[in-house]
GUKOLKE-857088 format. One record per residue (C-alpha): y, z, x; residue in one letter. Coordinates in pm, whole numbers, plus 32768, in hexadecimal, padded with zeros to 4 digits. Last residue first. Example, Ala and Ser with C-alpha at 12.3 -4.5 7.8 and 13.67 -1.06 7.14 Angstrom:
<recs>
7F96:82CA:8557:s
7E3E:830C:84CE:a
</recs>
This chain:
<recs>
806E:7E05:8955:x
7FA5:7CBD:8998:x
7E4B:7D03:89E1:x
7D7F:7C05:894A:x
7CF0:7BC9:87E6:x
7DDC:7CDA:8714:x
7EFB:7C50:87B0:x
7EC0:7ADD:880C:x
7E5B:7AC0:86CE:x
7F97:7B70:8638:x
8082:7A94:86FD:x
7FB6:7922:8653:x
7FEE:79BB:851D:x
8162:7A10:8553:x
8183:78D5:85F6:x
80E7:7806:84C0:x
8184:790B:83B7:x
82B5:790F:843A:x
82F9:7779:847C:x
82A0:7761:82DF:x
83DA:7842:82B4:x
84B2:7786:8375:x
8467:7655:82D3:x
8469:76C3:8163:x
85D8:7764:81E3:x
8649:7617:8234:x
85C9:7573:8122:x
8642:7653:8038:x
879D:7657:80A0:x
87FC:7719:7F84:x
86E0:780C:7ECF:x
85B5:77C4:7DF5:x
8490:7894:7E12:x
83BE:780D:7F40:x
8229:77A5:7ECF:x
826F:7654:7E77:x
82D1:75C1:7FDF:x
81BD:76BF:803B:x
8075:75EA:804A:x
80BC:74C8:811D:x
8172:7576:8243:x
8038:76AE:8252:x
7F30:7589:821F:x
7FD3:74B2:8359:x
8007:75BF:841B:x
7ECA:768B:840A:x
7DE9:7550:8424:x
7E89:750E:855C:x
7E3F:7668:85D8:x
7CEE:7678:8564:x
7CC2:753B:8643:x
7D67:75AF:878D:x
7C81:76F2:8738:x
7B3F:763F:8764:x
7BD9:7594:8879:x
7C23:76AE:893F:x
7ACB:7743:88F9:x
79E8:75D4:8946:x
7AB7:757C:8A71:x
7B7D:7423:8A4A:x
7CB8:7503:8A7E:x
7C68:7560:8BCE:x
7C7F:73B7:8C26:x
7DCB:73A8:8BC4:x
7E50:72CA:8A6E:x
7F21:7431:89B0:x
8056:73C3:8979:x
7FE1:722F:891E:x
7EAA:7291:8830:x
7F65:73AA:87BE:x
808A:72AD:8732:x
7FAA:7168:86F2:x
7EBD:725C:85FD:x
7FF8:72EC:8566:x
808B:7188:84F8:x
7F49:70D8:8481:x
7F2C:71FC:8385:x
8078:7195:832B:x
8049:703E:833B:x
7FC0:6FC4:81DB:x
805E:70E3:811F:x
81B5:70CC:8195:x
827A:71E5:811E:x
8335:7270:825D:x
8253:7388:832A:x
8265:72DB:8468:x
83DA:72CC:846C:x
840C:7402:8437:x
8316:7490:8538:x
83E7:73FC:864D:x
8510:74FF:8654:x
841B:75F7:8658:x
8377:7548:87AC:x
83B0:7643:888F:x
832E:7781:87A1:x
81B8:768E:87C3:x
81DD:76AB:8932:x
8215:7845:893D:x
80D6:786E:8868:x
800F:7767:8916:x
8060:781F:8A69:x
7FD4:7978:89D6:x
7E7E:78D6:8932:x
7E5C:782E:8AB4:x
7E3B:7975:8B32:x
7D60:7A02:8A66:x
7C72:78C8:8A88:x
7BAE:7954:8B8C:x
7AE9:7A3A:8A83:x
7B83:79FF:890C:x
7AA5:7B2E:8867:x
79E7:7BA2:8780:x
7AF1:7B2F:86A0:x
7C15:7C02:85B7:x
7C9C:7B83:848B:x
7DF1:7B1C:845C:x
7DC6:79A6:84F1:x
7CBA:794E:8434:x
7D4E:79E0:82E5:x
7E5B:78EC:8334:x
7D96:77AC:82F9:x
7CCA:7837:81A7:x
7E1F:788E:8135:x
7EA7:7715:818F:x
7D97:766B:80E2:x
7D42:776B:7FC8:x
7EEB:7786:7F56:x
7EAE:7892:7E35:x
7EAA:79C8:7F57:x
7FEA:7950:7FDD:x
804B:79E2:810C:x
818F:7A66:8195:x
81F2:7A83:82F8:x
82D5:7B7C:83AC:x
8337:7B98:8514:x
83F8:7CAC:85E1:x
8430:7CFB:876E:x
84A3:7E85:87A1:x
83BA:7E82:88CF:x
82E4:7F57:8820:x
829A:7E31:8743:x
8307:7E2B:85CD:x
8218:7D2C:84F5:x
8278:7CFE:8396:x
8179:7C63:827D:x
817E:7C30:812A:x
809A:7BD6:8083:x
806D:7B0C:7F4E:x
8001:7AE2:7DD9:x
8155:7ABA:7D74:x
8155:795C:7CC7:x
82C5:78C4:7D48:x
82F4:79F7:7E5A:x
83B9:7AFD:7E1B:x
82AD:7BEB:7DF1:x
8236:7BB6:7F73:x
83CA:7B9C:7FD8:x
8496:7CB1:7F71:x
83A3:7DAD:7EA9:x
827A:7D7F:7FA4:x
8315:7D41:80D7:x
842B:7E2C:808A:x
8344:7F38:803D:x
82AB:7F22:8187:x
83DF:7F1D:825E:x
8456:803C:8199:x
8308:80EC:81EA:x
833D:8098:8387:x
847C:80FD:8367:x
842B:8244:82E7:x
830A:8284:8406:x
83EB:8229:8505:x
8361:8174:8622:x
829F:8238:8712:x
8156:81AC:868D:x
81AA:802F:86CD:x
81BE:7FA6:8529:x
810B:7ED3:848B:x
81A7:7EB8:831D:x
80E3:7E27:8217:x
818F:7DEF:80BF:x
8070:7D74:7FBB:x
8029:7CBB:7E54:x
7F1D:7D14:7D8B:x
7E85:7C3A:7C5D:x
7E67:7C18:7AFA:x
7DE6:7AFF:7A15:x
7E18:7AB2:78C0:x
7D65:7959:7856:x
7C2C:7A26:7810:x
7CEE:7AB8:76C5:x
7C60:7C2C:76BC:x
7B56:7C7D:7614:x
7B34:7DF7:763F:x
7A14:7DF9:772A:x
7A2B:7CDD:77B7:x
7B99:7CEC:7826:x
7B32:7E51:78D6:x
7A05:7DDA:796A:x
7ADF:7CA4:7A17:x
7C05:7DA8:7A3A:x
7B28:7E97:7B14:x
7AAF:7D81:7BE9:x
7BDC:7CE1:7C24:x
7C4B:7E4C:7C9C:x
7B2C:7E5F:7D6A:x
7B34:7CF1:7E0E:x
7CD0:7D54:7E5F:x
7C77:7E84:7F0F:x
7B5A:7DCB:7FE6:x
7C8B:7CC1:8039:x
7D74:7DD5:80B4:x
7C45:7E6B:8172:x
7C26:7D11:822B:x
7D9F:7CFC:8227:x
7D97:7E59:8308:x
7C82:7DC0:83E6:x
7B32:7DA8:83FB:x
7A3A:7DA3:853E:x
7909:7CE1:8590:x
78B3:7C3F:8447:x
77AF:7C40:832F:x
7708:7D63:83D8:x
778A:7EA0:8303:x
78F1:7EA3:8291:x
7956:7FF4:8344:x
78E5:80B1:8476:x
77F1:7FAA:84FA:x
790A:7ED4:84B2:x
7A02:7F25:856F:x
7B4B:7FA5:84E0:x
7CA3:7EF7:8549:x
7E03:7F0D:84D7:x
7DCC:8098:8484:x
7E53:80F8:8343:x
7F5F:81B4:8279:x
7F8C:81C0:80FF:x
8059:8143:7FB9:x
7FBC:809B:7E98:x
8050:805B:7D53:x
7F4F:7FB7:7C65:x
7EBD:8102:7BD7:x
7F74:8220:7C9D:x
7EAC:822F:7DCA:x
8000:82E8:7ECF:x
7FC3:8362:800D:x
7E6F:82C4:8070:x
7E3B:82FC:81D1:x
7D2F:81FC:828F:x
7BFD:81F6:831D:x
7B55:80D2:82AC:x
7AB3:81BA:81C0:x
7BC8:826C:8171:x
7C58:8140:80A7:x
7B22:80E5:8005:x
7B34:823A:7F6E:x
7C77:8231:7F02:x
7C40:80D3:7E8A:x
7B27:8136:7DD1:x
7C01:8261:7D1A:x
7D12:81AB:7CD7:x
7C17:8069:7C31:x
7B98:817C:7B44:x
7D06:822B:7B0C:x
7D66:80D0:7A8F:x
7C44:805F:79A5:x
7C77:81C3:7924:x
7E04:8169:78F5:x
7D81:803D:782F:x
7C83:80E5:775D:x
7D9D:81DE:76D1:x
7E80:809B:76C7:x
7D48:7FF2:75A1:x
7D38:8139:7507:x
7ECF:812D:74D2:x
7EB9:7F85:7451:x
8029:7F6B:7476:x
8021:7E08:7527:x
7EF8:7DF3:7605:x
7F29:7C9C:7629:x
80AD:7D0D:7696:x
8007:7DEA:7772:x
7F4D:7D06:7804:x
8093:7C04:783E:x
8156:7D4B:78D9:x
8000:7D86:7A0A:x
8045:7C24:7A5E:x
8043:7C87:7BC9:x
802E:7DE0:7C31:x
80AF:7E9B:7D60:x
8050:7EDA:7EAB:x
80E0:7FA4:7FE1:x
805B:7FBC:8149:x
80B4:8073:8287:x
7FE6:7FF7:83A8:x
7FD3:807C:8519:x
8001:8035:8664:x
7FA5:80C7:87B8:x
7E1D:806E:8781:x
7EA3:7F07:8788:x
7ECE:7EEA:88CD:x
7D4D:7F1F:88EF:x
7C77:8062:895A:x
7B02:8010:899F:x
7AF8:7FED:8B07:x
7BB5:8112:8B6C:x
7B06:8202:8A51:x
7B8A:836F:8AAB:x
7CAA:82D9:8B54:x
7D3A:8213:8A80:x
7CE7:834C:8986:x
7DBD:8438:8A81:x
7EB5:8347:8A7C:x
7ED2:8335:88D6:x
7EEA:84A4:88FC:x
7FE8:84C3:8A1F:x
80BB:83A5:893A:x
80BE:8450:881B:x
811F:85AD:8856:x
8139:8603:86EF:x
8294:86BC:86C5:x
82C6:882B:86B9:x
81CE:8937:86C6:x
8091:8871:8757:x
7F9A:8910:86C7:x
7F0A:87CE:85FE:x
7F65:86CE:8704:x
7F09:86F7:8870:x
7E06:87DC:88B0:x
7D63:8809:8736:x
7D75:8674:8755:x
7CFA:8644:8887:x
7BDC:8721:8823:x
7BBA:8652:86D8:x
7B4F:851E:8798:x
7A71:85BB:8891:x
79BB:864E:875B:x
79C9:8524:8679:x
7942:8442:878E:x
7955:82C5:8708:x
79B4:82E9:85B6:x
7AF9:83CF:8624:x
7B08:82B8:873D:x
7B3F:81AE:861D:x
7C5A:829C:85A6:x
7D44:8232:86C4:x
7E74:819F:85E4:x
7E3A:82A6:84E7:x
7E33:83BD:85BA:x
7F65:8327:868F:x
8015:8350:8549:x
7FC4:84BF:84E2:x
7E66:84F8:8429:x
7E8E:8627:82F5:x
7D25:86B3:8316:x
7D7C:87E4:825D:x
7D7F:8910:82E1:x
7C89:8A3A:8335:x
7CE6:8B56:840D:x
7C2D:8BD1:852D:x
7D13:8B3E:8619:x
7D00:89E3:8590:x
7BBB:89B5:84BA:x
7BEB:8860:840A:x
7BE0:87F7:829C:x
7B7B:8671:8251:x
7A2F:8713:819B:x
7AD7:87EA:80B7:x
7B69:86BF:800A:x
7CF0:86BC:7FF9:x
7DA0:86E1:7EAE:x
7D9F:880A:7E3C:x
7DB1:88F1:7F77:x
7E9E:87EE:802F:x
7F80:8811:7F0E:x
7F48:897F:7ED8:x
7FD4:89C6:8050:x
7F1B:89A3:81AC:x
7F55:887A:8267:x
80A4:881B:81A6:x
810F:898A:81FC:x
828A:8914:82BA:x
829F:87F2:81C6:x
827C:88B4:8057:x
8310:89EB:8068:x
83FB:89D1:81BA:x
8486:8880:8192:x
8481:88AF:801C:x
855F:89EC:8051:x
8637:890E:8138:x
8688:8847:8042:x
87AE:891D:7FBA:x
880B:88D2:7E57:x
8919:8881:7D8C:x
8926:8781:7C60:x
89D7:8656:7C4E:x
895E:8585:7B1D:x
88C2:8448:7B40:x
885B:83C2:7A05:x
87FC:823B:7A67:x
8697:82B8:7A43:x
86B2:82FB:7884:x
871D:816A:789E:x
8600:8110:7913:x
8544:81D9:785E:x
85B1:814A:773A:x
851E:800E:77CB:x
83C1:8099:77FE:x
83BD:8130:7689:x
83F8:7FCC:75FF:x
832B:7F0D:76EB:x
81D7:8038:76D4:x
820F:8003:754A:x
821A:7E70:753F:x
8377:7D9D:7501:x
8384:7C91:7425:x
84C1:7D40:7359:x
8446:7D0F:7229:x
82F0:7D73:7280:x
8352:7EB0:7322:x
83F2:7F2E:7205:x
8302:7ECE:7116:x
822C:7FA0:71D6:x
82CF:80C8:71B8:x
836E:817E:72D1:x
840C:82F3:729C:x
8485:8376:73DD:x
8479:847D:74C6:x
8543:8490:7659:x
84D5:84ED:7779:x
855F:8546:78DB:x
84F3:8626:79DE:x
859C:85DE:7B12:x
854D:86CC:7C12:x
864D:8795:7CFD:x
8739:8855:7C22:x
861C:88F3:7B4A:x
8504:8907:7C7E:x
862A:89A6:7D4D:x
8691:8AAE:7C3F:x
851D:8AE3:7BF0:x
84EA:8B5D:7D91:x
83E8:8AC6:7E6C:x
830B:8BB9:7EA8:x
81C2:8AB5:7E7A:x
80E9:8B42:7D87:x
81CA:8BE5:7CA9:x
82ED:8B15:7CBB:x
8204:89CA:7C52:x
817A:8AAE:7B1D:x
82FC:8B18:7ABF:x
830F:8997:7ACC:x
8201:8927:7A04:x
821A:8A41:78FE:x
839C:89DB:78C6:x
831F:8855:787A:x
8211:88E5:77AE:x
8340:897B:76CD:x
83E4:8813:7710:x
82F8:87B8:7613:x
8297:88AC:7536:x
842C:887C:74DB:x
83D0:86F2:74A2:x
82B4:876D:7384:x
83B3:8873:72F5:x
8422:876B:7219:x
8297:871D:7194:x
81F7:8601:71CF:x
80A2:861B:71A4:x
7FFE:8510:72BA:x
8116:8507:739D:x
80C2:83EE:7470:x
80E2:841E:75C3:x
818C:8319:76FE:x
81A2:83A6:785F:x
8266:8320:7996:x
825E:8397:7B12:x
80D0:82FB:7B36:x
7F96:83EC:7B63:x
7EB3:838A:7C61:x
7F20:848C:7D94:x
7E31:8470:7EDE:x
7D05:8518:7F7D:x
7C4A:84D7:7E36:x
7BBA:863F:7E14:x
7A90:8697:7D43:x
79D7:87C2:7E0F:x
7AC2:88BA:7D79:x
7A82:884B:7C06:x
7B70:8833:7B10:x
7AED:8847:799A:x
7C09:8747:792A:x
7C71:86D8:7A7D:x
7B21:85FB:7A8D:x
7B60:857C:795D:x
7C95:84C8:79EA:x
7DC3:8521:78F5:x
7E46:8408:7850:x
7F5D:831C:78BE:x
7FEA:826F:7818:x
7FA4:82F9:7694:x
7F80:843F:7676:x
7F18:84E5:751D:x
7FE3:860D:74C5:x
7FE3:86D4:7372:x
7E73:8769:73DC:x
7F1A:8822:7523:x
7DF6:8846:75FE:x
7E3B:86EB:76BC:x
7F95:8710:76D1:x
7F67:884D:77B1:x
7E7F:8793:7875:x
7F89:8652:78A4:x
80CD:870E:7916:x
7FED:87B3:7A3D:x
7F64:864F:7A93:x
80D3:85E9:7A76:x
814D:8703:7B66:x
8013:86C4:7C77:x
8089:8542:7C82:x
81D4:85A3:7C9E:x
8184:8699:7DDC:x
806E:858F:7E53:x
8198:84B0:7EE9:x
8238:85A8:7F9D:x
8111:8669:801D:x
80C4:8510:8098:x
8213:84AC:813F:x
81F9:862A:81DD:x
8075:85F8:8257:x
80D8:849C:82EC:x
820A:8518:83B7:x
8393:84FA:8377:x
83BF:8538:8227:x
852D:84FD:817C:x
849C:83B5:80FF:x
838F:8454:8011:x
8483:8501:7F8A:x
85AC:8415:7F16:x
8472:832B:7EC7:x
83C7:8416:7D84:x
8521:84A7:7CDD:x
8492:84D2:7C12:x
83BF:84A5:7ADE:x
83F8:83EB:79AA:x
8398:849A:782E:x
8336:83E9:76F0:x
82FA:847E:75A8:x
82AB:8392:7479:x
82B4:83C2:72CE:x
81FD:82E7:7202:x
</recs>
């Protein structure tokens, strides 16, 4: 049997060269607009079957009021050429020339640019199943790793980027990406001309107000963001909303989240699925299904989904979103792990239906791992999405059994902390959820929450030596240490002890749980140390954030 497969690029060279939201998304739904493109011509050609992914039935028989408000097709595709004929590869990379000219068409952007500026790569090949079995490698493996080695191709090619500057980033609000792929609905009228509902930064950060009054909300934003010429006036918009609602707006509303996530275990179901082709076709469903959800759960809680490409995640989102405008009455406000948490109970979901369905080996299991990078609105927006990728790539899936997050905190004052957190640890998860979710609030105790933050960094040094392996004391060890630190009378009050106690319990699960969890590296201990200190003060920082009003 004879196979096509084609990578697409060059996805992250773009998507860091933009410099607001509605530029990194144009960016990112550019390749996902391509593929989709790529797929419905595939999709009337008899002699093609695709593979990973398929075309969304919705983009069959497109219809206008069917738009996911984010890409969902991947940068690789796999087909099966059904009747193989020689000319077969040639019909190809003739769709391949009908994609482009198509993409000049619409956008301006010229075919000499589009040639020297994407990476187009694919290759054919004959792959027989005794093939595969001898070797002990599956279809998607095989085809994946020449891949691989097809992306390591990187031939110098001219091209002035400035056209995509003024193509693609200078109309993000109004070009054919925004047309296709934003909902009719998130459009707004700005000077008698409709665009699309592209939210900058402090739009993000604030969009609780949005829920609150959309009409006072969205005439700061006509006034101060959307025809504003140059660069987004953040910081008279975010002051006008201070303003607006005085005893509403938190700290908090000044920062922002940029997330990433990424499958865990999704190679082992694949390898179950082996080279069963109906059985992937199903699979890359059970992945556009969950994109979809997410995409939607995603805007929900108010956020911007840039990239919903199966498991690989990538949008913005507010750190906080009350619940009376999200997550109904079972608590008082959610936060960005909250909706990280809803994201992972909907792709468990999805895979639970999915394993039924097609008898799947219950002892496979797959799960999400994050990057979370809360950043102060004026930081960077590039930095801010490195920072996020690294804490997924670099330390979430570095960790012994994945299933993590990974968490960096950069503070307007230029101040950084980072935490990661085991989902597969209960005790010390259950612990540090506490601390990352928002309360109704901490009353006189705010000020106390700031002292126990700077008291606990004090005694670093000490938490060594209460954490050594010593079952019958240990527990005996970080009772005698807050009972002794914290022994005045204000710290017998109900609220200040209440949290004197979750704090305990937070050190001693959060030190017993992740000797395991580190990946193995010199001076183990040492760094095992250090990096259970960052999750308890990071933690314990974070409350004090979101709870009180530190900026």
């Amino acid at each position: 049997m004879n196979y096509i497969a084609l990578t697409l690029g060059p996805i992250e060279k773009t998507i860091l060269q933009a410099h607001r939201c509605r530029e990194m998304w144009s960016s990112s739904y550019l390749f996902s607009y391509i593929m989709k493109k790529i797929l419905q011509r595939i999709d009337v050609k008899p002699q093609f079957e695709a593979i990973l992914p398929i075309l969304d039935p919705a983009d069959r028989h497109p219809n206008p009021g069917i738009k996911k408000g984010a890409g969902i097709y991947p940068d690789r595709l796999m087909i099966r050429v059904k009747d193989y004929e020689q000319s077969s590869y040639d019909d190809f990379l003739i769709i391949l020339q009908e994609v482009i000219k198509e993409i000049s068409n619409i956008s301006g952007l010229s075919i000499l640019f589009l040639k020297n500026y994407l990476h187009l790569y694919s290759f054919q090949r004959e792959i027989t199943q005794d093939y595969l079995k001898q070797n002990n490698i599956t279809l998607v493996k095989y085809l994946n790793d020449l891949l691989d080695t097809l992306e390591l191709i990187n031939i110098p090619k001219l091209y002035n980027f400035s056209e995509f500057e003024d193509k693609i980033f200078n109309t993000a609000n109004t070009n054919f990406l925004a047309i296709d792929g934003i909902p009719t609905e998130e459009w707004m009228n700005v000077d008698n001309n409709n665009i699309a509902r592209f939210s900058s930064i402090s739009e993000i950060a604030c969009v609780e107000f949005n829920r609150r009054s959309p009409q006072v909300f969205n005439n700061l934003v006509q006034q101060l963001v959307l025809t504003n010429k140059k660069d987004n006036n953040e910081d008279q918009f975010i002051n006008k909303i201070q303003d607006e609602w005085p005893n509403i707006f938190k700290q908090y509303h000044k920062y922002y989240a940029v997330v990433h996530s990424d499958g865990d275990g999704i190679g082992a179901i694949l390898q179950e699925i082996g080279n069963d082709i109906p059985l992937l076709k199903l699979f890359s469903i059970f992945l556009q299904d969950f994109a979809k959800d997410a995409c939607d759960e995603i805007k929900l809680y108010g956020g911007l989904p840039i990239y919903i490409g199966g498991d690989d995640l990538v949008f913005f989102a507010p750190i906080i979103m009350p619940s009376e405008f999200y997550g109904g009455e079972d608590r008082i406000q959610s936060s960005i792990f909250d909706l990280c948490l809803k994201i992972d109970a909907i792709f468990k979901n999805h895979f639970l239906q999915f394993k039924a369905i097609n008898n799947i080996s219950p002892t496979i299991n797959v799960t999400l791992s994050w990057g979370i990078c809360i950043s102060y609105h004026k930081y960077p927006l590039k930095e801010s999405y490195l920072a996020s990728q690294q804490m997924l790539f670099d330390i979430a899936k570095k960790t012994s059994e994945k299933n993590a997050i990974g968490i960096k905190f950069l503070k307007h004052s230029g101040q950084s902390m980072q935490a990661i957190i085991s989902k597969t640890k209960k005790p010390s998860f259950e612990n540090l959820m506490k601390f990352f979710s928002p309360q109704s609030s901490i009353g006189s105790s705010e000020s106390f929450i700031s002292s126990i933050n700077y008291k606990i960094a004090d005694f670093h040094p000490l938490f060594k030596v209460l954490s050594k392996k010593d079952p019958e004391n240990k527990l005996n060890r970080w009772s005698n240490f807050f009972n002794e630190t914290f022994n005045e009378d204000k710290h017998k009050q109900s609220e200040i002890k209440d949290f004197l106690t979750n704090a305990r319990e937070l050190c001693t699960s959060v030190y017993a749980n992740y000797t395991e969890l580190l990946p193995v590296v010199e001076n183990r201990e040492s760094h095992f140390n250090e990096c259970a200190f960052q999750n308890i003060y990071t933690a314990l920082r974070f409350f004090h954030f979101i709870n009180g009003n530190e900026i």
